[in-house]
N, C-alpha and C positions, 0 to 999 in steps of 0.2 A: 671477636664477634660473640655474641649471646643470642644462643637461639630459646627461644620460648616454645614449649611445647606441654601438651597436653597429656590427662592422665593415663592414655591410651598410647602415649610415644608419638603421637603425629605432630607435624614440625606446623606454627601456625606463621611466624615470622623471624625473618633474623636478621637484626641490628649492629651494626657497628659497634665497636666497645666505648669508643670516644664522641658519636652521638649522643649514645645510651648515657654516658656522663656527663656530657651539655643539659641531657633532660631533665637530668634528677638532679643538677644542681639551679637549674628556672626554674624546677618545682617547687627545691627548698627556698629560694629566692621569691618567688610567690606568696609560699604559706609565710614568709615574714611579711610580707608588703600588707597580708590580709591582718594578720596580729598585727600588723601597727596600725590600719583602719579601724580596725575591729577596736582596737582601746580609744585614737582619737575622738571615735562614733561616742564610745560609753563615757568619757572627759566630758566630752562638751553635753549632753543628754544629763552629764552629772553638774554643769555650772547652769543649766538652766531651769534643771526642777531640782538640782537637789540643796541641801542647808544651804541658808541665805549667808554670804558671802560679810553679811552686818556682824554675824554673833562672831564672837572673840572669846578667848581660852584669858582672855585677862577680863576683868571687874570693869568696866565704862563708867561702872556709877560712881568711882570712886574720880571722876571729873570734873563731878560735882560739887566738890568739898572743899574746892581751894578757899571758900568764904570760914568756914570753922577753923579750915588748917594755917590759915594767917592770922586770924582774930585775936584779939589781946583777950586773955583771961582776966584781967583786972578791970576793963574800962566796965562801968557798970551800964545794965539796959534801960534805956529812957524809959519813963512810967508813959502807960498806957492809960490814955482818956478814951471813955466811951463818948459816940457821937449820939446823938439824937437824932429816933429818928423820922424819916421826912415821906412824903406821900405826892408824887406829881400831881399836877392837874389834869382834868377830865379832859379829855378835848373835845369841844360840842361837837356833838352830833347829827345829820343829817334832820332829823326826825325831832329836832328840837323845839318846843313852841316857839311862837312871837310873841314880841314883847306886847302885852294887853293898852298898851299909849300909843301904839302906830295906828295911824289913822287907815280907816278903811274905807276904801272906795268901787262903789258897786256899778258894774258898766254890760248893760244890755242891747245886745244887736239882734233887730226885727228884720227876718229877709220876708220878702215878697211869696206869695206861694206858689209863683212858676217855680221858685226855686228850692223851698221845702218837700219838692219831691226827688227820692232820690233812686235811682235803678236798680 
């Protein structure tokens, strides 16, 4: 048994010896369960805001090079023509005249003056 007491000698409780070591070994049992939360926590908090998972300790650009790294060094490169160059068409416009040959025809309606009045 382990008695706990105070700095005056007064006895506050007393514990069985093989309790006392069920306790403090769920305690140590505990503070691991919380260190392995406690890392899980900072893992995953680290794959979602931390370095992007794209960047690599190797070169990527060099993926791109299989056209240089197989190309024959003898075949020579075609000559190069300039094109001339070209301008699309307008496309008419809303706000476009008409053409001055389309005939025009002018068409007037007379109402009555009960009905030229209006509220």
């Amino acid at each position: 048994m382990i008695q706990l007491s105070m700095k005056n000698d007064t006895s506050i409780t007393t514990i069985p010896t093989s309790e006392y070591e069920s306790l403090k070994a769920e305690n140590a049992e505990l503070a691991r369960k919380i260190e392995w939360l406690t890392e899980q926590f900072r893992l995953s908090r680290h794959r979602q805001f931390g370095a992007s998972s794209e960047k690599s300790e190797y070169d990527q650009l060099s993926i791109f090079n299989e056209a240089e790294a197989t190309a024959d060094v003898n075949v020579v490169d075609p000559a190069l023509t300039e094109i001339k160059r070209h301008f699309r068409k307008r496309k008419r416009l809303v706000n476009d005249c008409l053409s001055d040959n389309l005939p025009v025809e002018t068409v007037e309606h007379d109402l009555p003056l009960e009905e030229q009045i209006c509220p």
